[in-house]
C-alpha positions in Angstrom: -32.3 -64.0 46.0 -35.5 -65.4 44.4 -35.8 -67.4 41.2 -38.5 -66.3 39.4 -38.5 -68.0 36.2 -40.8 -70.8 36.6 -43.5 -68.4 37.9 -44.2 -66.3 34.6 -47.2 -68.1 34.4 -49.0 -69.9 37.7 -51.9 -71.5 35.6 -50.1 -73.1 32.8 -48.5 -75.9 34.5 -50.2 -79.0 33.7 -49.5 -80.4 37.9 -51.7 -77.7 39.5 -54.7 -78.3 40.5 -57.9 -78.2 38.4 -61.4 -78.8 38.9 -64.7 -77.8 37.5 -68.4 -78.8 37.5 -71.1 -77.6 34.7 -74.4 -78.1 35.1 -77.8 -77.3 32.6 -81.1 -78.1 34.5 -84.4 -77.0 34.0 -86.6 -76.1 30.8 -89.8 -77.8 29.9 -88.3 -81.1 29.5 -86.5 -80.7 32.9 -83.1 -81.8 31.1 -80.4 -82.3 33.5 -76.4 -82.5 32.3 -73.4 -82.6 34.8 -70.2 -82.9 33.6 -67.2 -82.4 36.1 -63.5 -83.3 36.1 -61.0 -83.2 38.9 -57.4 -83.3 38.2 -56.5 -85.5 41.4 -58.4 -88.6 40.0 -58.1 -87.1 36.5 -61.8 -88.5 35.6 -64.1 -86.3 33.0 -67.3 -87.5 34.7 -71.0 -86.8 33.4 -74.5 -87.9 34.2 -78.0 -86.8 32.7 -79.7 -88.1 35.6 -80.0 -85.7 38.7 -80.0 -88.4 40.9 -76.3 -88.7 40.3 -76.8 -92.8 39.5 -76.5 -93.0 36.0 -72.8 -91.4 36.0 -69.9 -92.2 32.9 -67.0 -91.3 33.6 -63.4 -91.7 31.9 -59.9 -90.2 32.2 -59.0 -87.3 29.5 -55.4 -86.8 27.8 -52.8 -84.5 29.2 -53.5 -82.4 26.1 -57.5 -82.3 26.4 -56.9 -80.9 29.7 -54.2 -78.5 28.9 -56.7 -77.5 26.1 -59.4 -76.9 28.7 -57.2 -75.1 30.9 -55.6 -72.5 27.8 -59.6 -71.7 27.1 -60.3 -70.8 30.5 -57.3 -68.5 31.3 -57.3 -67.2 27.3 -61.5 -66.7 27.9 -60.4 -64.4 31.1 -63.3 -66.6 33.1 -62.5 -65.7 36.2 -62.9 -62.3 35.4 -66.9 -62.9 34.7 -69.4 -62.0 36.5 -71.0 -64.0 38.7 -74.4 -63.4 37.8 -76.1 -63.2 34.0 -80.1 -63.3 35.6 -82.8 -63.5 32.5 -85.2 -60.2 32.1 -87.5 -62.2 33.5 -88.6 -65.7 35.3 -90.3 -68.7 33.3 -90.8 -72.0 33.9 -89.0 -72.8 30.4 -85.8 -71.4 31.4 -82.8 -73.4 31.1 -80.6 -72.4 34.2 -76.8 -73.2 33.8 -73.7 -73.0 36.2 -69.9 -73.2 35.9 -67.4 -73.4 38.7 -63.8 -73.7 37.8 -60.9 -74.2 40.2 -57.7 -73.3 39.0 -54.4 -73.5 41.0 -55.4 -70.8 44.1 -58.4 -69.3 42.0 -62.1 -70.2 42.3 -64.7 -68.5 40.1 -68.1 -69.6 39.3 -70.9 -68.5 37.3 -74.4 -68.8 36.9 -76.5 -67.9 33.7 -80.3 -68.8 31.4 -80.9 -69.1 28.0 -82.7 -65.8 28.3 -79.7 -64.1 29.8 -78.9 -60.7 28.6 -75.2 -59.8 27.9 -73.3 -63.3 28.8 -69.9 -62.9 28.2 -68.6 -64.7 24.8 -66.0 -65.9 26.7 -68.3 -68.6 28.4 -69.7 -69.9 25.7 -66.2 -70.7 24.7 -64.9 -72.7 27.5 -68.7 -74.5 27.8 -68.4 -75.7 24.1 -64.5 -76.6 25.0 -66.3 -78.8 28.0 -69.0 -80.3 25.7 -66.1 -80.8 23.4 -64.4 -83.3 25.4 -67.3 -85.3 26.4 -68.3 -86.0 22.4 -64.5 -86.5 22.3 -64.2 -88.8 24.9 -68.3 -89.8 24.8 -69.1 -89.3 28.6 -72.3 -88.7 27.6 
C-alpha cells in the first residue's frame, strides 16, 4: 500500500531542487543583468557585466526562497509560453529570459519590452527576483 500524504504537493517542499537564471540584455545602452540562484550552493548570484567577472553573490533565507518558489507555482510559470516575440525587430529592444527548474520541471521563457500579450504572471515572479536582490543587494 502507498502512503501518499507527503505528495499533495511535489513543489512546496523547501529540499527539492531549485534553480533559475534571468537575464535582460540589449537596448540602446546595451544593459546587461544576470541574476541566478541554485539551491545546492544556495547563493543568489548577479552580475551587470556580461563577461561574468564582476559577479556578487550571497546566500538568501529559507523564507526568501520559499517566497520565490510560492510565486512561481501560484504565477502557473511553467504553464507560459515559451515565446512572447515583439511585433517587430529594433535595435532598442530590451530581450529578456527566465529559466526556472523546479523539482522534475524545467520551463523557460523568453520575451522584449515590445512583446505583445506577456503573461502577468511573469512579471510577477521577475519583480519577486528583483525583489530579493534589493533585499539582499546583489546588485
Amino acid at each position: 500500500m502507498l502512503d501518499n500524504s507527503n505528495n499533495k504537493d511535489d513543489l512546496s517542499s523547501s529540499n527539492l531542487d531549485f534553480n533559475f537564471k534571468y537575464t535582460e540584455s540589449g537596448g540602446l545602452t546595451a544593459r546587461y543583468l544576470t541574476i541566478s540562484y541554485d539551491s545546492k550552493t544556495n547563493v543568489l548570484a548577479s552580475s551587470t557585466d556580461v563577461s561574468g567577472s564582476n559577479i556578487s553573490q550571497r546566500p538568501i533565507s529559507e523564507s526568501d526562497k520559499s517566497g520565490l518558489q510560492n510565486a512561481i507555482t501560484e504565477n502557473d510559470f511553467f504553464n507560459t509560453k515559451t515565446d512572447y516575440p515583439p511585433e517587430k525587430e529594433d535595435p532598442s529592444l530590451i530581450a529578456y529570459s527566465l529559466t526556472v527548474a523546479l523539482s522534475k520541471k524545467t520551463h523557460s521563457t523568453t520575451w522584449t519590452n515590445a512583446s505583445k500579450d506577456i503573461s502577468d504572471s511573469i512579471r510577477k515572479i521577475v519583480d519577486k527576483i528583483k525583489e530579493l536582490i534589493s533585499k539582499e543587494k546583489v546588485v
